[in-house]
Structures are given as C-alpha cells and as structure tokens.
C-alpha positions in Angstrom: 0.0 0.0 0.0 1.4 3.7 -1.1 0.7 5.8 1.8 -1.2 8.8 0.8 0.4 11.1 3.4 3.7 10.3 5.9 4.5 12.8 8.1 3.9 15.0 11.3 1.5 17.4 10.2 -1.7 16.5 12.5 -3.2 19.9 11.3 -3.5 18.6 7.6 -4.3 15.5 8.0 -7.5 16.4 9.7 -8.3 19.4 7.6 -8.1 16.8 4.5 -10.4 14.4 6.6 -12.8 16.9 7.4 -13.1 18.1 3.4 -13.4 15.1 2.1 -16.6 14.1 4.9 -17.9 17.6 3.8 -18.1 16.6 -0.2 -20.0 13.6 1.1 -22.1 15.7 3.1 -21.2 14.2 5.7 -19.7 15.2 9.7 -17.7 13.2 12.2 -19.5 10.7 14.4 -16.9 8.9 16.4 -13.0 8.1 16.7 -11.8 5.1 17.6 -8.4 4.9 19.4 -6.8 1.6 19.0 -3.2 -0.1 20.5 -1.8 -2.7 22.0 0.4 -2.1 25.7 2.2 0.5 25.9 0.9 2.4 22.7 -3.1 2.1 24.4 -1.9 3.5 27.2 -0.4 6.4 25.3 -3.4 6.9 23.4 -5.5 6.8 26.5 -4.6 10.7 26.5 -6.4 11.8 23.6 -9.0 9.6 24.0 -9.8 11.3 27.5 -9.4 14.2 26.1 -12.0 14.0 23.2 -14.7 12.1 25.6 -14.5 14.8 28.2 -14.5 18.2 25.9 -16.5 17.3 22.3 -20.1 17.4 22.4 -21.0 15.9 18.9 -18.2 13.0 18.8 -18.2 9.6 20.2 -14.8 7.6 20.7 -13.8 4.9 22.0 -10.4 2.7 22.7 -10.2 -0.6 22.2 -6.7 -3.4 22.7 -6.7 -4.0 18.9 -6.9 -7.8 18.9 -10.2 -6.9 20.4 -11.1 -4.2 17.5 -10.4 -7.0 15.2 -13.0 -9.6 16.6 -15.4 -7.0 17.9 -15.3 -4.1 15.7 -18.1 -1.3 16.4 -20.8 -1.4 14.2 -20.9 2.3 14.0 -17.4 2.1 12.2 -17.8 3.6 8.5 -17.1 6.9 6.8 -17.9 9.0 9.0 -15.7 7.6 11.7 -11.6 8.3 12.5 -9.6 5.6 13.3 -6.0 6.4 14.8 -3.6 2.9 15.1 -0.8 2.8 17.3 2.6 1.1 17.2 6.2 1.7 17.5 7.4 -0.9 14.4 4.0 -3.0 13.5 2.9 -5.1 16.7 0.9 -8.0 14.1 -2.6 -7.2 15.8 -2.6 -3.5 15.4 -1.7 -3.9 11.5 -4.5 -6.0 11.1 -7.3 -3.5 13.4 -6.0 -1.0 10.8 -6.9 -3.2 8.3 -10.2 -3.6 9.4 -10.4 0.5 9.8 -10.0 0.6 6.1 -12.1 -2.3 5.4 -14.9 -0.3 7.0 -14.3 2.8 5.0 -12.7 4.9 8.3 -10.9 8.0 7.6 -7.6 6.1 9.4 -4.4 7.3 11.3 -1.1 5.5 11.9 1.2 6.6 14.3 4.1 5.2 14.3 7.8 5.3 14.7 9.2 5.7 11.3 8.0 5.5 7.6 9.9 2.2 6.9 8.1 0.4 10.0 5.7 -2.3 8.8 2.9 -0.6 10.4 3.8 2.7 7.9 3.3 0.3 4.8 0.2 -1.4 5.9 -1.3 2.3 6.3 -3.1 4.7 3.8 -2.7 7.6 6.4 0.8 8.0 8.3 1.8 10.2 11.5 5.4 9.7 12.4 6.2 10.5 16.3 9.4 10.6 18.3 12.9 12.0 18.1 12.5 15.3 20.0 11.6 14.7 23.7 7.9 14.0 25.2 6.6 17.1 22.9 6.3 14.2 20.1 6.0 10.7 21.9 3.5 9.0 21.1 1.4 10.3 24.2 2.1 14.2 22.9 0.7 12.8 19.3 -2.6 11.6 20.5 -3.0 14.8 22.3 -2.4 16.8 19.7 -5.0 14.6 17.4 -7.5 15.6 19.7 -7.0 18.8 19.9 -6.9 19.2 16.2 -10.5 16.6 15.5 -12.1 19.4 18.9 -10.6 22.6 17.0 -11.7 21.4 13.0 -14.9 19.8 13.5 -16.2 21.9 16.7 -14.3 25.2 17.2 -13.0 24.2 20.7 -12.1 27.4 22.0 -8.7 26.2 24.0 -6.8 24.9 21.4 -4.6 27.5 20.9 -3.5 27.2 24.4 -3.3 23.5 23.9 -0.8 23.7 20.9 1.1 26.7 22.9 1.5 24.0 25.6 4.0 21.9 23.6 6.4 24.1 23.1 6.9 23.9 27.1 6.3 20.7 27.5 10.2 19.2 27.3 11.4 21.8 29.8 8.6 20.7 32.3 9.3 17.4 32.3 13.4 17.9 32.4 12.5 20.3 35.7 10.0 17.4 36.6 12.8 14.9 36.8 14.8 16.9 38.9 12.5 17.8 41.4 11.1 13.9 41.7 14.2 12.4 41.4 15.8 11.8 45.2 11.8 10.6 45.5 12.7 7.9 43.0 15.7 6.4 44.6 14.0 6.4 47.3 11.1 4.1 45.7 13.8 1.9 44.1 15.2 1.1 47.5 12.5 0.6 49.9 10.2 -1.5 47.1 13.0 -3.0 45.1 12.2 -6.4 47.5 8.6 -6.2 47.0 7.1 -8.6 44.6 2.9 -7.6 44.3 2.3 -3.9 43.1 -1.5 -1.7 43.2 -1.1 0.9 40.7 -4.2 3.5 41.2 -5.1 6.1 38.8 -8.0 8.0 37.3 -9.5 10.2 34.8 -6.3 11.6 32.6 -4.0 9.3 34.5 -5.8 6.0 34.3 -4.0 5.1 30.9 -0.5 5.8 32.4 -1.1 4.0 35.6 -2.0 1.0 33.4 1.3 1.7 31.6 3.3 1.5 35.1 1.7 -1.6 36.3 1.5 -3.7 32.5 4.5 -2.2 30.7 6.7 -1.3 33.7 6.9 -3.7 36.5 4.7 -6.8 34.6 6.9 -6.6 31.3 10.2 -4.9 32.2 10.8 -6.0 35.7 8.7 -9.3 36.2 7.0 -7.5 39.3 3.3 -9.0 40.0 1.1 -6.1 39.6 -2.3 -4.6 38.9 -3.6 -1.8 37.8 -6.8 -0.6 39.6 -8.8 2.9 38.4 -8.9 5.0 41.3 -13.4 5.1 41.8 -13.4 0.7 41.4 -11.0 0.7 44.8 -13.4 0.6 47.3 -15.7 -1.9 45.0 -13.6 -4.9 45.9 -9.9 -4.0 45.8 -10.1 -2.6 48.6 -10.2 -5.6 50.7 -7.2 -7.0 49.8 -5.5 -3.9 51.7 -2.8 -4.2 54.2 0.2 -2.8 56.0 2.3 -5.0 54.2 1.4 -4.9 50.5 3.0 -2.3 48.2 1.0 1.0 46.5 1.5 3.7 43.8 -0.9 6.3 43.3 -0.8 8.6 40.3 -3.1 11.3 41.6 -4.6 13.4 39.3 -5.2 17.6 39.8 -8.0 17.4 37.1 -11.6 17.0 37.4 -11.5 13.7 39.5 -8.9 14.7 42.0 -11.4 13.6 44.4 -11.5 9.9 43.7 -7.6 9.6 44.3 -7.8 11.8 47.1 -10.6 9.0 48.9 -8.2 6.4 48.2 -5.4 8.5 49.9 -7.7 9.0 53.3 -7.9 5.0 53.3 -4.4 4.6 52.6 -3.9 6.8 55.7 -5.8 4.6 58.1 -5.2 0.9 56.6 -2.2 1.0 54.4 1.2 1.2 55.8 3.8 1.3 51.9 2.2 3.5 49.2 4.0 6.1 46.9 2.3 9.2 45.5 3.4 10.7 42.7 1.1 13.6 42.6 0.4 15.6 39.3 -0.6 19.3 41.3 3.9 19.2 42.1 4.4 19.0 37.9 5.7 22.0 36.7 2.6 21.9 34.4 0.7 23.4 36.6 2.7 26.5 36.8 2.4 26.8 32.9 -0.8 26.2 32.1 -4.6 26.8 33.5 -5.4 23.9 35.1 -8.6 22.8 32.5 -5.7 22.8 30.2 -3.1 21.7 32.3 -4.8 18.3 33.3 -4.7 16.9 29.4 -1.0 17.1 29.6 -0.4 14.8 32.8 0.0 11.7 30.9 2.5 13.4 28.6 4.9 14.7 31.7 3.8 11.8 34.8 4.5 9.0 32.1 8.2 9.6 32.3 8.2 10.2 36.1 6.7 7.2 36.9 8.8 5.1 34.4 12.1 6.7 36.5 10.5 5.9 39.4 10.4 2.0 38.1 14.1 2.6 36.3 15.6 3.4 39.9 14.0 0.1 41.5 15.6 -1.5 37.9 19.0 -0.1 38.8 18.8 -1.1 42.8 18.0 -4.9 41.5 20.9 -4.6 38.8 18.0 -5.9 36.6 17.3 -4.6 32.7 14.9 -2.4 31.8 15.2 -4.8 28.5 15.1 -7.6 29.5 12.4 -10.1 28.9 11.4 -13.5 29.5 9.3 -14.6 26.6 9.0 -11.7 24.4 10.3 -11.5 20.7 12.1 -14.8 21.6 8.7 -17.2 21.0 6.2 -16.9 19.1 2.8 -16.4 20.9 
C-alpha cells in the first residue's frame, strides 16, 4: 500500500479528513483509538481528552486484537480511526486493516516511515525524536485537539498547541525535582514482589502503563492496575500494612476519587507512593482545564524513573524479557 500522506502534520491530516466528509455531506461521528500495551496506554490521553470536551463526537479505545474480533458497528465513513505502534505489533496492522475495510478515515502513528505498520497504512503520522513534545502520548493529544478545533471550534486549542512548546522543559524540571523521590522508591520496594497501581481520569492510561509495561513486562513484578473510583468496590479488601502501593493522583476533574483512596491509605495501608500531578511543573504553565490533558505526557516519564531506579537497585534490565520477541505467541 502507497501511503497517501507520511508525516507529522496533524493539522493537515484532519483538515483533509474533514473536506473530504464535507463533499460527502457528511460530519464526524466517532474516533476510535486503538493499540496494544504501551501504545493504548499512550493513546488513553487523547481519547480522555475528546470524551470529556466534544459534544458531537463519540470515541472509543479498544486493545486492537479486540477491535479486530469485535469491531463497532458504528465504524464507517464517518468515523476516525487512529492505530498505534512503534514498528508494526501484528494485531494492530490488522485493526487497521479492518479500519480501512470499513471505510474509516484512518491514522497510523508510528515510529518511522519504513516500519511495517507505515506500509500497511493509507494515512501515516510519524512520532518521536524530540523529547515527550512528540512521543506517542504528545501525538494523541495533539490529534484531539486538532479533530475538537476542526470539526467543533474548541475554544482552548490554541492554548493547547502553545503547551508543547513547554512541555520538554517541564518534564526535564519534573525529573529533577522527583528524582531523590525515585531512589527512594527503588530502594525501599526493590524487594517487593505484588504492586496496586491507582489512577484516574487523565491518569488512568499511564497507571496501566506502570503496572502492565513497567513492572509486569520490564521488571517481572506481579502487579495490577486498579482505576482509582473501582478501589473501594472490591480491591479494597485485599488492603494491608504490608502490600506495596502507587498512586498517580490526578489535579483534574476527579482529584477527588484519588484523594478517597489517599484517606484509606492513611488509616489501613502502611507502603504507598504518591506521585502527585498538582507538584508537575505543568501546573505552573498552564490553566489547570488545560493543564490536566497534559499529565499523561509529563507523569509517564516520572513514573517510568520511578520504576528505572527500583531497575537499577535490583541490577535488573529495563530490556530484559522472558518470553518476548524470543517465541512466538
């Protein structure tokens, strides 16, 4: 397949989508964000964003194995599909091939135009190579914001493209400021073998990322990821002094539901981290409505430091694996 665009320019590639609905006489009615790992979890971000602020457009994000065998039946013409992967994970070639089968208007992201993902695509956005401002993450984000800005006139993008521009220097200062905090993690949980990893709202994707891609995959830790409100509906039992805790607390919207699980901790948990998005730098550069879109993009690589420290203390790989790209699976 000859791609009919390959590059970063989110701007254009939704301008294009939106003429060509428009000669159909036709609008957008949903976009679908679909990954596997590590890239859902990145496009979590935009996702959140386009739920919470569009008022006309339904998405959704679905593991694409799962888009695959269950694909919406609201997927045709009118719908935006946006594919994730690094290099061309197998299942996520084959969701987008089932985008394109249903006539979506379809996005890859990926990491490079010679990636088999990039030549099983009609539609290519490349991401990486200067900081977080164009991870994967920062590309979802700015998807969003350009689908809320074309199709309904969202009055804060401007802000949110300004916010980019920033972003690199937050997350550098970021580091700095949450670092001693990390060594500290790495050598008071290095021993500990079972991992809770809470999160909500705009951090729900990146505490999935911690627990799945993190400690599961990159350290061999047990651990689960539990969204913040579903704590005290079952999880919550399992609680004890001894067990071992990570809370990404948001300062968005739902700062509340983290901020229960933080008055529980208090009473009947004795070993829990916070790594609390209101101490980003973020919040010093941006309003907080704004602000709160970015914390995946700038608590994604605070968390993974926090995980890298325990790494170094246990003189164990952030690469290493036990069963991937050795077997086939």
């Amino acid at each position: 397949m000859n791609a009919k665009y390959i590059g970063s320019d989110v701007h254009s590639v939704i301008a294009g989508f939106k003429a060509e609905m428009q000669a159909k006489g036709k609008t957008l009615k949903a976009v679908y964000f679909v990954a596997c790992g590590g890239s859902e979890a990145a496009l979590a971000a935009g996702k959140y964003m386009l739920a919470t602020e569009s008022k006309t457009i339904g998405t959704g994000k679905y593991n694409s194995n799962l888009f695959v065998h269950d694909t919406p039946k609201a997927l045709d013409d009118s719908c935006i599909v946006v594919c994730c992967t690094l290099k061309g994970t197998a299942e996520t070639i084959e969701a987008m091939r089932t985008a394109e089968a249903g006539g979506a208007y379809t996005i890859a992201l990926t990491g490079a135009p010679e990636t088999p993902m990039a030549k099983a695509a009609s539609c290519v956005i490349l991401y990486g190579g200067a900081g977080v401002a164009s991870n994967s993450t920062s590309m979802s984000v700015r998807i969003a914001a350009e689908i809320l800005h074309q199709f309904e006139g969202w009055e804060n993008y401007e802000q949110v493209i300004s916010l980019f521009d920033k972003i690199n220097g937050i997350v550098d200062q970021d580091k700095q400021n949450w670092l001693e905090r990390a060594k500290a993690f790495g050598r008071d949980f290095a021993k500990d073998e079972i991992f809770y990893v809470l999160g909500n709202g705009p951090l729900e994707g990146t505490a999935y990322s911690m627990a799945f891609c993190h400690l599961n995959e990159m350290q061999v830790k047990h651990a689960v990821m539990l969204p913040s409100g579903d704590y005290f509906h079952g999880p919550f039992e399992t609680t004890t002094k001894e067990l071992a805790y990570v809370l990404l607390e948001t300062n968005g919207k739902s700062r509340a539901l983290d901020e229960r699980v933080i008055r529980f901790f208090e009473r009947f948990a004795g070993r829990y981290t916070i790594i609390d998005a209101a101490e980003s730098a973020l919040y010093k550069e941006a309003d907080p409505g704004i602000a709160e879109y970015f914390e995946p993009v700038v608590i994604w690589p605070i968390e993974r430091m926090f995980v890298e420290q325990m790494a170094e203390v246990r003189g164990r790989s952030m690469d290493d694996r036990n069963y991937m790209w050795k077997f086939e699976y």
